[in-house]
mmCIF file as gemmi writes it, N, C-alpha and C atoms, coordinates in Angstrom:
data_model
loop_
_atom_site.group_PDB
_atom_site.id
_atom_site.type_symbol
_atom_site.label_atom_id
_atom_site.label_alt_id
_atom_site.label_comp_id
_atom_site.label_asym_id
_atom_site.label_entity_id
_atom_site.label_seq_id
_atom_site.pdbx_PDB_ins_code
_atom_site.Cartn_x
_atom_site.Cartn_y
_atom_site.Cartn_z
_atom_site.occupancy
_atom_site.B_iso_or_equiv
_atom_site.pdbx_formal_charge
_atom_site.auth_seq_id
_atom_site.auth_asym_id
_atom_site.pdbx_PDB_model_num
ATOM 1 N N . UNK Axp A 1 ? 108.414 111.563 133.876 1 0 ? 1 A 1
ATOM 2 C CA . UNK Axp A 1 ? 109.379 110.789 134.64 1 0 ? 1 A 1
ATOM 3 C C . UNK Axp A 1 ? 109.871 109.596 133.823 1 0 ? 1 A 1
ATOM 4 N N . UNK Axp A 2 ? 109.044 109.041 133.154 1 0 ? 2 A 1
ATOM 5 C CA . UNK Axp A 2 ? 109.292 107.872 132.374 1 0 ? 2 A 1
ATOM 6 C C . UNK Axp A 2 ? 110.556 108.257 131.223 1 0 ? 2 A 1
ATOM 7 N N . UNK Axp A 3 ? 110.37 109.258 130.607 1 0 ? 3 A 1
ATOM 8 C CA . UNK Axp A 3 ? 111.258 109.944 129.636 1 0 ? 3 A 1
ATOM 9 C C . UNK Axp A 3 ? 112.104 110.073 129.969 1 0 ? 3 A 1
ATOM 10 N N . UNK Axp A 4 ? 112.322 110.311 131.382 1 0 ? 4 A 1
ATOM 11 C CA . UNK Axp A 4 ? 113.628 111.032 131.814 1 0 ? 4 A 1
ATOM 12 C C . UNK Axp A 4 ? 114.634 109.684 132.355 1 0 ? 4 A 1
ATOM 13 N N . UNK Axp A 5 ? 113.935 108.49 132.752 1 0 ? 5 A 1
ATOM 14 C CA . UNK Axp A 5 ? 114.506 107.083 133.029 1 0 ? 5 A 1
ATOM 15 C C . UNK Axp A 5 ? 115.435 106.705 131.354 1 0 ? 5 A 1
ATOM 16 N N . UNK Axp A 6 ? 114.167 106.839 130.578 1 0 ? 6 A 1
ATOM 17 C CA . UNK Axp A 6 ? 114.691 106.3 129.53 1 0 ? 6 A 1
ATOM 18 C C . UNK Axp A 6 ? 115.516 106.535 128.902 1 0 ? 6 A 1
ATOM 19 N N . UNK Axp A 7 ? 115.385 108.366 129.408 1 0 ? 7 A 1
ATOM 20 C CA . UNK Axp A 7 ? 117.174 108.897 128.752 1 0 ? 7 A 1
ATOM 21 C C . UNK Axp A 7 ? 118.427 108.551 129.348 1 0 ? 7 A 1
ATOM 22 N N . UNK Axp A 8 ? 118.207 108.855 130.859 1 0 ? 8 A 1
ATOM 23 C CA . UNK Axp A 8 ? 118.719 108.183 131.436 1 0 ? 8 A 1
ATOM 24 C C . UNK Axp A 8 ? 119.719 106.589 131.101 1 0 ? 8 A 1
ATOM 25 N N . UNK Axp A 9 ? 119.03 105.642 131.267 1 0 ? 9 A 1
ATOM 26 C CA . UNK Axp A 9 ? 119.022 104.633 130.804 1 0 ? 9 A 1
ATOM 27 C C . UNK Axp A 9 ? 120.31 104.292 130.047 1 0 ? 9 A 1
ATOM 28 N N . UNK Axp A 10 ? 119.481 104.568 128.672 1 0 ? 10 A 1
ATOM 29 C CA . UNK Axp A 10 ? 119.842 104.821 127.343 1 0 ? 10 A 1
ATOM 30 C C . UNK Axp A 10 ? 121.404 105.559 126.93 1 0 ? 10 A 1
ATOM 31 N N . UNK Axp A 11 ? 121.737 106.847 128.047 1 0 ? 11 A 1
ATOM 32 C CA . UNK Axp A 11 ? 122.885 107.511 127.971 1 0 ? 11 A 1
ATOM 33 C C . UNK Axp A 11 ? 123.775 106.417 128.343 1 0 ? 11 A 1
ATOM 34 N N . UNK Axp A 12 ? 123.368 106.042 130.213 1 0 ? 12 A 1
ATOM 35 C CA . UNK Axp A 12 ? 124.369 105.281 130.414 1 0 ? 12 A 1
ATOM 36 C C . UNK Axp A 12 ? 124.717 104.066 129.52 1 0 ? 12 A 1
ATOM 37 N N . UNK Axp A 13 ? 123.554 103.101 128.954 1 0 ? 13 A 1
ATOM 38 C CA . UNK Axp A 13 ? 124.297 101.88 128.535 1 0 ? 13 A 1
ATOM 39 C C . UNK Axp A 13 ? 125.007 102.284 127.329 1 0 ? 13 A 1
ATOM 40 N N . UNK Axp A 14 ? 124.437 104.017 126.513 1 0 ? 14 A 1
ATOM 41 C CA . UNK Axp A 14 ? 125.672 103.848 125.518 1 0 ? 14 A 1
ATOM 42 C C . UNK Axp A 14 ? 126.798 104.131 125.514 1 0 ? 14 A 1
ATOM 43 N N . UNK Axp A 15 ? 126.975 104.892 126.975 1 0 ? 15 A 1
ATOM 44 C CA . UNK Axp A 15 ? 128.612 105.261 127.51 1 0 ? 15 A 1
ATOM 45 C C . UNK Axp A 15 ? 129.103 104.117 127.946 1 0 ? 15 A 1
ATOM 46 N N . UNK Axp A 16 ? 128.495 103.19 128.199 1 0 ? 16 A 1
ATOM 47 C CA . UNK Axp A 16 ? 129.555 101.755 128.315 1 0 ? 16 A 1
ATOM 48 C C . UNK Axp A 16 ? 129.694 101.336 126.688 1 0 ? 16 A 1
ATOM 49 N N . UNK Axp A 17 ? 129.494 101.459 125.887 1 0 ? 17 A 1
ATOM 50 C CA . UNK Axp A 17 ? 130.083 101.106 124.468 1 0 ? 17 A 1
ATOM 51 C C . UNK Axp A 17 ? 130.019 99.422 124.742 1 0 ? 17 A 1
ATOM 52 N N . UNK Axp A 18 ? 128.434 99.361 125.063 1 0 ? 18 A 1
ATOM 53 C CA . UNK Axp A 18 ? 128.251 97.798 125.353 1 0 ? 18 A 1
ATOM 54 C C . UNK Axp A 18 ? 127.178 97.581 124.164 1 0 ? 18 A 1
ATOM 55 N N . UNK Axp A 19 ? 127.485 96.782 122.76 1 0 ? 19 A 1
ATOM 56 C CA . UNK Axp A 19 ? 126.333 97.01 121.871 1 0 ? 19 A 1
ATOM 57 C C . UNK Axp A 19 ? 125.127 95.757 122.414 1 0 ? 19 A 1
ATOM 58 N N . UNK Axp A 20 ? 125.403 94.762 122.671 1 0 ? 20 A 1
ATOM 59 C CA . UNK Axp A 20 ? 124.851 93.501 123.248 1 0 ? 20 A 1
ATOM 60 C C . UNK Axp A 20 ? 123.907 94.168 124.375 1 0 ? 20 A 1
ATOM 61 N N . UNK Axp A 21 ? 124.274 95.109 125.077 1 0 ? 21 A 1
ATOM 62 C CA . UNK Axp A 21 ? 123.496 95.525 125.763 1 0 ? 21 A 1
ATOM 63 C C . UNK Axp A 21 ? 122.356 96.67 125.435 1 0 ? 21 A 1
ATOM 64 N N . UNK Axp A 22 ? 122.486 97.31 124.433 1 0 ? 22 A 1
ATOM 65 C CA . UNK Axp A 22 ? 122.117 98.653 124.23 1 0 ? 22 A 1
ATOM 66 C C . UNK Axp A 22 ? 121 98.056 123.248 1 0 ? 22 A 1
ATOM 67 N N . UNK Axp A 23 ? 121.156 96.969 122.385 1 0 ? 23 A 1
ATOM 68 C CA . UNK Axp A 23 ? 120.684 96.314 121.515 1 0 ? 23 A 1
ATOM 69 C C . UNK Axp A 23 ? 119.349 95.954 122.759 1 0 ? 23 A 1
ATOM 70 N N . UNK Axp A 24 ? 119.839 95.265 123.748 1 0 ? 24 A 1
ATOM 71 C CA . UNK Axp A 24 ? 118.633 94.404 124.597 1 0 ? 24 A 1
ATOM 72 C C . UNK Axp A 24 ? 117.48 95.611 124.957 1 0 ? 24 A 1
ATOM 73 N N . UNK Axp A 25 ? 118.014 96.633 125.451 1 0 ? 25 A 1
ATOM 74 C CA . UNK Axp A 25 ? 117.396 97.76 125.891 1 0 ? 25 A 1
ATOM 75 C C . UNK Axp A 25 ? 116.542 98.159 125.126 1 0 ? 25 A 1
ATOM 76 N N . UNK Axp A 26 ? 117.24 98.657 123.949 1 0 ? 26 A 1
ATOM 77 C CA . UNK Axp A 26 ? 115.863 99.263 122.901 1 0 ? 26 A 1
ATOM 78 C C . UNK Axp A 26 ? 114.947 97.738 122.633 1 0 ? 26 A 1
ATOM 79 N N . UNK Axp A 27 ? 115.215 96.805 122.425 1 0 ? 27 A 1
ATOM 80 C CA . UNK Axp A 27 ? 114.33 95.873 122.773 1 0 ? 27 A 1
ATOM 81 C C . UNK Axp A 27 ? 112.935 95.597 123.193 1 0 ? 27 A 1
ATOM 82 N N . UNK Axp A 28 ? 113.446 95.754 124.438 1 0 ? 28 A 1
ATOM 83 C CA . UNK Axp A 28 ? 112.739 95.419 125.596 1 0 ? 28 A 1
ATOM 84 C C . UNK Axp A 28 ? 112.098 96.96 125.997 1 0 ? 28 A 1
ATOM 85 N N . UNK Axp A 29 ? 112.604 98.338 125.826 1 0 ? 29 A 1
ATOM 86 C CA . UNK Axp A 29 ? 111.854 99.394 125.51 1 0 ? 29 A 1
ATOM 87 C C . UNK Axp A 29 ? 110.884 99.238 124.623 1 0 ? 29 A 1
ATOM 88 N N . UNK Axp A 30 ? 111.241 99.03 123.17 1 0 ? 30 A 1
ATOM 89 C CA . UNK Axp A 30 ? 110.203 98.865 122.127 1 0 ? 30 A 1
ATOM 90 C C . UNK Axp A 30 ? 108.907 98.258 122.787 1 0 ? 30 A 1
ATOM 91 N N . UNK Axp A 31 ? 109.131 96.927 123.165 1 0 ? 31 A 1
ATOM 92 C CA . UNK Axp A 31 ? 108.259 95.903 124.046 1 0 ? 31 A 1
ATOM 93 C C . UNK Axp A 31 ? 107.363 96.878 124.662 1 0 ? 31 A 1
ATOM 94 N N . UNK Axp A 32 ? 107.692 97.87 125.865 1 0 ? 32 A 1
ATOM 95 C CA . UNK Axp A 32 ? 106.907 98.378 126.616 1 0 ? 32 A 1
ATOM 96 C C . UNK Axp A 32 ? 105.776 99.119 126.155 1 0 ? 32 A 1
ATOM 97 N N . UNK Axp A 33 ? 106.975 100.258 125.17 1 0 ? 33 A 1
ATOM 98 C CA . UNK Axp A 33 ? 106.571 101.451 124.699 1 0 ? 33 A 1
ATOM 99 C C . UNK Axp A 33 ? 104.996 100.588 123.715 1 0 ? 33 A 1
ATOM 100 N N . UNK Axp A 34 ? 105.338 99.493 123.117 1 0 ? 34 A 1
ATOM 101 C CA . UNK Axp A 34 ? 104.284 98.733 121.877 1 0 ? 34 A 1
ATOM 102 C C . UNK Axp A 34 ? 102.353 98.434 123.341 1 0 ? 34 A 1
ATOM 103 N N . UNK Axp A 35 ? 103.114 97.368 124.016 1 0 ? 35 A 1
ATOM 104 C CA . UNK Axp A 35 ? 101.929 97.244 125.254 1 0 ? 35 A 1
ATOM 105 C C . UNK Axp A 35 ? 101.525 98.428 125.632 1 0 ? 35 A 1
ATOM 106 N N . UNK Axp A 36 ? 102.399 99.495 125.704 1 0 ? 36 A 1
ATOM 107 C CA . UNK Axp A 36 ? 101.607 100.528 126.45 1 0 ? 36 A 1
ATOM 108 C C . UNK Axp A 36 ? 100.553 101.701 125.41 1 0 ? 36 A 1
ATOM 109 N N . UNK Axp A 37 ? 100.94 101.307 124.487 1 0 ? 37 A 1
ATOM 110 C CA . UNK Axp A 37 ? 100.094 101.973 123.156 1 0 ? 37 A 1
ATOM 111 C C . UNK Axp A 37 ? 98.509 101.838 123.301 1 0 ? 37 A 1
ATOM 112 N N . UNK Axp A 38 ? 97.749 102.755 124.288 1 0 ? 38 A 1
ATOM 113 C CA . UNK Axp A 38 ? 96.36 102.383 124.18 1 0 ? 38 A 1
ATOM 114 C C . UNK Axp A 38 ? 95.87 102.343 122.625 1 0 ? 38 A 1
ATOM 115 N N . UNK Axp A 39 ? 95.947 103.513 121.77 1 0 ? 39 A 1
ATOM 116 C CA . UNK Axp A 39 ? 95.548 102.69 120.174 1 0 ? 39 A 1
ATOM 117 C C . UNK Axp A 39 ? 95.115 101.848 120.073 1 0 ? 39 A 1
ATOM 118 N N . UNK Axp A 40 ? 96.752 100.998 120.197 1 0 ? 40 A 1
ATOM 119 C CA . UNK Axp A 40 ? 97.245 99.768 119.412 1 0 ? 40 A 1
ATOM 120 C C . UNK Axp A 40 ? 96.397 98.622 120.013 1 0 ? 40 A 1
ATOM 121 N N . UNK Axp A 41 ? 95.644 98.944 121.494 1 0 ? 41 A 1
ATOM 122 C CA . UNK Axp A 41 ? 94.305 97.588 122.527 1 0 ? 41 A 1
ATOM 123 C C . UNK Axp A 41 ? 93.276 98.374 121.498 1 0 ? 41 A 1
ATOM 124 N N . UNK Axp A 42 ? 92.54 99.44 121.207 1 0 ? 42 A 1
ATOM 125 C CA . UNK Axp A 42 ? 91.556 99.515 120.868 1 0 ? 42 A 1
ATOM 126 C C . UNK Axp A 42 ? 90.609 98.744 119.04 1 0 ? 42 A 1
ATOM 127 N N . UNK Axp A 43 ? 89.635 98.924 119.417 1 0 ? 43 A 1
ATOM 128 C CA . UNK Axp A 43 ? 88.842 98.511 118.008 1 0 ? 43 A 1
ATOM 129 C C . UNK Axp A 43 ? 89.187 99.421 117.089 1 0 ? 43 A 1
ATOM 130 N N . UNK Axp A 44 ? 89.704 100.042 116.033 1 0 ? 44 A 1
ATOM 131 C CA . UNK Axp A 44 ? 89.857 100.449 114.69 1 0 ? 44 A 1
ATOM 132 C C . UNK Axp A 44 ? 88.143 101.489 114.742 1 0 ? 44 A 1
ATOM 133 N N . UNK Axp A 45 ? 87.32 101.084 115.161 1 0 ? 45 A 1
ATOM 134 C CA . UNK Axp A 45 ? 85.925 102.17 114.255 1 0 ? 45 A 1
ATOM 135 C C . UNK Axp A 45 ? 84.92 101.62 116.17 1 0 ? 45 A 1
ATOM 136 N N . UNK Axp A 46 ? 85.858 102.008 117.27 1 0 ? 46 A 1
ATOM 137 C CA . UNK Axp A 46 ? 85.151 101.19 118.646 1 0 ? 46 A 1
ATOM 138 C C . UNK Axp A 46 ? 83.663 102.79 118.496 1 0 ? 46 A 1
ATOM 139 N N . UNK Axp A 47 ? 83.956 103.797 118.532 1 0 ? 47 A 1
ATOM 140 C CA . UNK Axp A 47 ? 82.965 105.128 118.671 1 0 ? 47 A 1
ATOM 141 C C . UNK Axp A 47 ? 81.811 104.956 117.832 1 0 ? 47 A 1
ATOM 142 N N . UNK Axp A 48 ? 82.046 104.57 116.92 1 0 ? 48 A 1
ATOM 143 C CA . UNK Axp A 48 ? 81.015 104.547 115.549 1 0 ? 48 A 1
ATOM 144 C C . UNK Axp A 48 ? 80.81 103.223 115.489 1 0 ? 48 A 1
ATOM 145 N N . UNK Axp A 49 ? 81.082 102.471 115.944 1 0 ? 49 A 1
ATOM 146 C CA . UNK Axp A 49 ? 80.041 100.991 116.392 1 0 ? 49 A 1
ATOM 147 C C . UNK Axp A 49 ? 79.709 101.236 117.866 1 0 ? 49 A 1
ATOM 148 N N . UNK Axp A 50 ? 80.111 101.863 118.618 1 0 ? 50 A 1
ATOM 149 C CA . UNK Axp A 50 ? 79.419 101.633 120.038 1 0 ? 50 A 1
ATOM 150 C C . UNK Axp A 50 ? 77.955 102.531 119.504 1 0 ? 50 A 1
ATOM 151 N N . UNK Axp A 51 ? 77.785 103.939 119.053 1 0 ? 51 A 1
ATOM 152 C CA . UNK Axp A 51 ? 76.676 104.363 118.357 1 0 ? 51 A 1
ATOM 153 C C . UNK Axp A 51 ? 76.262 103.471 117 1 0 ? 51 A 1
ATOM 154 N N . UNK Axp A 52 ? 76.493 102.689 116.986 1 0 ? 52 A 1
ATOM 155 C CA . UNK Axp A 52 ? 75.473 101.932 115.574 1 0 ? 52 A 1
ATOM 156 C C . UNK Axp A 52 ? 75.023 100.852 116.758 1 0 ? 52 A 1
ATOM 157 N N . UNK Axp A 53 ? 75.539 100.286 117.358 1 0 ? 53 A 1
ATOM 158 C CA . UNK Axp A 53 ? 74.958 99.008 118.255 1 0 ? 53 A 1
ATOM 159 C C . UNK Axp A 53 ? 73.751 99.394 119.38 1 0 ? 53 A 1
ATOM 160 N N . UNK Axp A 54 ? 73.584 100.897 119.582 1 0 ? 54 A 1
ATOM 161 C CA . UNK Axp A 54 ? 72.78 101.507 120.211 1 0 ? 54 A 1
ATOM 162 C C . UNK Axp A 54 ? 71.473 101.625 120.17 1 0 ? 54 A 1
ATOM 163 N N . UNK Axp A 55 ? 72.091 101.839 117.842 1 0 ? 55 A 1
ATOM 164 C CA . UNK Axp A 55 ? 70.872 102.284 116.95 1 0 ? 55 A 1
ATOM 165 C C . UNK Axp A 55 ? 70.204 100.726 116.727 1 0 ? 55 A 1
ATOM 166 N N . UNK Axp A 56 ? 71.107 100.109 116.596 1 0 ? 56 A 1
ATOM 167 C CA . UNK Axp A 56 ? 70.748 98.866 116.249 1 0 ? 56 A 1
ATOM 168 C C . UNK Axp A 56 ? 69.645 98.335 117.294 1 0 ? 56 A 1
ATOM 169 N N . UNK Axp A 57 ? 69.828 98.643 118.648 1 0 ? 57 A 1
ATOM 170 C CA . UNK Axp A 57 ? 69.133 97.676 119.421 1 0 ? 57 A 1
ATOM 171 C C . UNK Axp A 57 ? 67.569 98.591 119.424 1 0 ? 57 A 1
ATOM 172 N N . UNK Axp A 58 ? 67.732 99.57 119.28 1 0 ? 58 A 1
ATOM 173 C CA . UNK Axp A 58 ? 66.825 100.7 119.503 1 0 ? 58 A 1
ATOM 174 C C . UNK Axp A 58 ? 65.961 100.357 118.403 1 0 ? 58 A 1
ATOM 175 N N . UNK Axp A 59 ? 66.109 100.002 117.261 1 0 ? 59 A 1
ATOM 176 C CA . UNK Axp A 59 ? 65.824 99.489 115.849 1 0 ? 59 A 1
ATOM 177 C C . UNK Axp A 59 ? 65.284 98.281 115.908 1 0 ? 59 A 1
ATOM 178 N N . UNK Axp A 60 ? 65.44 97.449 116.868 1 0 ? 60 A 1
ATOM 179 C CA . UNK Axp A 60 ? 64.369 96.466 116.931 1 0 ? 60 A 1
ATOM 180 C C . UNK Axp A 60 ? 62.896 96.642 117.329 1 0 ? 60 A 1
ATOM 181 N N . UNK Axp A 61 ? 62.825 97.323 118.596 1 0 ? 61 A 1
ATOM 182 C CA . UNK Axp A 61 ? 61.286 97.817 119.063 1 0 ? 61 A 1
ATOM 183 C C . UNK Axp A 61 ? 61.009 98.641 117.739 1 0 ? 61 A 1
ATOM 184 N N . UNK Axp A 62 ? 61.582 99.424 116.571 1 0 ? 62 A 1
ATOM 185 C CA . UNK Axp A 62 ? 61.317 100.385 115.84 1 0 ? 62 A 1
ATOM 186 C C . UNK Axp A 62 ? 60.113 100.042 114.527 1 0 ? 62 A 1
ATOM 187 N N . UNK Axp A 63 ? 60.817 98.147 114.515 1 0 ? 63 A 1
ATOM 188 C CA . UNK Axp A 63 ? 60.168 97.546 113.562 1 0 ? 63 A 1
ATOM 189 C C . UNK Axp A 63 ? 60.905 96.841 112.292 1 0 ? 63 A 1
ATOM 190 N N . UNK Axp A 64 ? 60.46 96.476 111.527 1 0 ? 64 A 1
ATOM 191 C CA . UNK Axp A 64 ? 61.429 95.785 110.64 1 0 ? 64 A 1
ATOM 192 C C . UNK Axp A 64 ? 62.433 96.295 109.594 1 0 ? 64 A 1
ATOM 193 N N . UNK Axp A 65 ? 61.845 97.607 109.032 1 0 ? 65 A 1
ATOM 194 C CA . UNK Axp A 65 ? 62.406 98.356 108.404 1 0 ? 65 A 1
ATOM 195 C C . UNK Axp A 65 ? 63.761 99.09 109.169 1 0 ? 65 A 1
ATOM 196 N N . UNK Axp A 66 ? 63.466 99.402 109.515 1 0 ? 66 A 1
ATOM 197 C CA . UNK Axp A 66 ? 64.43 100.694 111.166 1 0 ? 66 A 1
ATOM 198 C C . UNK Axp A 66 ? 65.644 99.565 110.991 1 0 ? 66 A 1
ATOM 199 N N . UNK Axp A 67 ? 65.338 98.324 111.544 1 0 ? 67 A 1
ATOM 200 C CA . UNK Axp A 67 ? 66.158 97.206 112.041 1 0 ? 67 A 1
ATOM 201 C C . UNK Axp A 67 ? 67.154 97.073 111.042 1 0 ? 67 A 1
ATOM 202 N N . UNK Axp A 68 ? 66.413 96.943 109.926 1 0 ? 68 A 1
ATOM 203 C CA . UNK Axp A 68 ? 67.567 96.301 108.297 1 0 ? 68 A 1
ATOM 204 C C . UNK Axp A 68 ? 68.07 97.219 108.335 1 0 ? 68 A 1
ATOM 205 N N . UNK Axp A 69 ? 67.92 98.828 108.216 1 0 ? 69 A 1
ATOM 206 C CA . UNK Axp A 69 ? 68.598 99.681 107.58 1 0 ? 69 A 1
ATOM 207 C C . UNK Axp A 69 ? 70.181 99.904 108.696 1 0 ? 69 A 1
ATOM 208 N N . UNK Axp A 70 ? 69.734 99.611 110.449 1 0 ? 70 A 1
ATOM 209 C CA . UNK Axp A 70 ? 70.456 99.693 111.252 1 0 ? 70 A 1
ATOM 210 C C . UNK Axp A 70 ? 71.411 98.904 111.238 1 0 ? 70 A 1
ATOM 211 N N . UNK Axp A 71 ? 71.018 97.207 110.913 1 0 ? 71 A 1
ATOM 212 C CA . UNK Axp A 71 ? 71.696 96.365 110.906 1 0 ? 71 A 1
ATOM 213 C C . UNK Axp A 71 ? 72.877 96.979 109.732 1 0 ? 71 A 1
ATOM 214 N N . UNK Axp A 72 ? 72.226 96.952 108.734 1 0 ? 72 A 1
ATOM 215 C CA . UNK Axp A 72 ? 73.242 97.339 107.186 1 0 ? 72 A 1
ATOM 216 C C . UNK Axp A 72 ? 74.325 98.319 107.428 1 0 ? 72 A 1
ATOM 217 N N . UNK Axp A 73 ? 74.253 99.073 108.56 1 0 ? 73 A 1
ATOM 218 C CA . UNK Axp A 73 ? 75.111 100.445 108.741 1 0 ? 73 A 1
ATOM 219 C C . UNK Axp A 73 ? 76.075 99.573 109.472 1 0 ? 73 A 1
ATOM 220 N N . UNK Axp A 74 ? 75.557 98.513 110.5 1 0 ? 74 A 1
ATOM 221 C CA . UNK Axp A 74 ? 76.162 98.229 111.432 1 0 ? 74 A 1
ATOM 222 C C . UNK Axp A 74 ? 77.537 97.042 111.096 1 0 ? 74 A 1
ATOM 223 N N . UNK Axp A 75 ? 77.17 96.337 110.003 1 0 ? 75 A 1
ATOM 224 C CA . UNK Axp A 75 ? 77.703 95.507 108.884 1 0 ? 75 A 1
ATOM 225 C C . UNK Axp A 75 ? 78.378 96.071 108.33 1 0 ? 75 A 1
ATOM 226 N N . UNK Axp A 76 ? 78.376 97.202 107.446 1 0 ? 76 A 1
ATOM 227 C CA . UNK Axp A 76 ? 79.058 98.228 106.506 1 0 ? 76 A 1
ATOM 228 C C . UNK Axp A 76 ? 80.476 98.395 107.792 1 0 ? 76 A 1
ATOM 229 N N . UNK Axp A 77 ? 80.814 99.008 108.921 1 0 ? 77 A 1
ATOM 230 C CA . UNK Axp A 77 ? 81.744 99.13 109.62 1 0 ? 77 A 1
ATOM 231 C C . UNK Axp A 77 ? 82.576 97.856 110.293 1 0 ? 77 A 1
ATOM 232 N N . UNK Axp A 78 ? 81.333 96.823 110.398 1 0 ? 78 A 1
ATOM 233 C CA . UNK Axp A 78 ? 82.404 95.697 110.434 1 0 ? 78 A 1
ATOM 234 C C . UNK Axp A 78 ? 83.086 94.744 109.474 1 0 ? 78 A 1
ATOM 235 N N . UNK Axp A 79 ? 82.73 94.975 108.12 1 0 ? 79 A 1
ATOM 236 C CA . UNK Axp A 79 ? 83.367 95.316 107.077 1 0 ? 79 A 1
ATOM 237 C C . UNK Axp A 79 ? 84.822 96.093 106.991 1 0 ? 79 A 1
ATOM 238 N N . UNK Axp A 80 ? 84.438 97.22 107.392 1 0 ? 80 A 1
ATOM 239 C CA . UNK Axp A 80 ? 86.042 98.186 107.106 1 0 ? 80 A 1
ATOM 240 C C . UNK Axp A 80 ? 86.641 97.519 107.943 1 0 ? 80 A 1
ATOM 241 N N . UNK Axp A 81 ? 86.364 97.017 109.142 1 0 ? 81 A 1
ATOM 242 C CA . UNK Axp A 81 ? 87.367 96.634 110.053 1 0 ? 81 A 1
ATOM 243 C C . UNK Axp A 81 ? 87.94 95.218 109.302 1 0 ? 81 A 1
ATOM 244 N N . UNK Axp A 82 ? 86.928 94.207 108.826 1 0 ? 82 A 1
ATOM 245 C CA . UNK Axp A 82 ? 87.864 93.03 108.278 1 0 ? 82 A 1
ATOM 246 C C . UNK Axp A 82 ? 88.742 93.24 107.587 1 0 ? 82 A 1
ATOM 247 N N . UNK Axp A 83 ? 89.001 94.329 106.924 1 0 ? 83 A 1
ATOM 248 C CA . UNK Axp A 83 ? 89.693 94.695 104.962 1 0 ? 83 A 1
ATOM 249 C C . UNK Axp A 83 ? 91.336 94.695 106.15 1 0 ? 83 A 1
């Protein structure tokens, strides 16, 4: 339904040969279409840190070793995400 507004839309303001207007539209489309991008809300690596933060906590009762190696995995991905 959304598609079909937008064609909609889109036909009519360019059959008025209104550029000021047609200009605002894709605009303010872009706008929507960008907010509505679940992607674009999510974490970059959210699956593979929600399982390392798991391991991680699990890795404390495990002992000290378990812990570093968990922590280090868990570091290594929030890493890729800073770059």
């Amino acid at each position: 339904m959304a598609a079909f507004e937008y064609e909609l839309l889109s036909g009519l303001i360019l059959g008025c040969n209104n550029s000021e207007m047609a200009k605002a539209f894709q605009t303010y489309a872009s706008r929507l279409f960008w907010h509505r991008n679940v992607r674009r809300w999510q974490a970059p690596h959210a699956g593979r840190t929600r399982a390392q933060v798991a391991k991680l906590i699990e890795a404390v009762a495990a002992g000290p070793e378990s812990f570093r190696a968990a922590l280090f995995d868990y570091l290594h991905t929030l890493k890729l995400t800073w770059r």
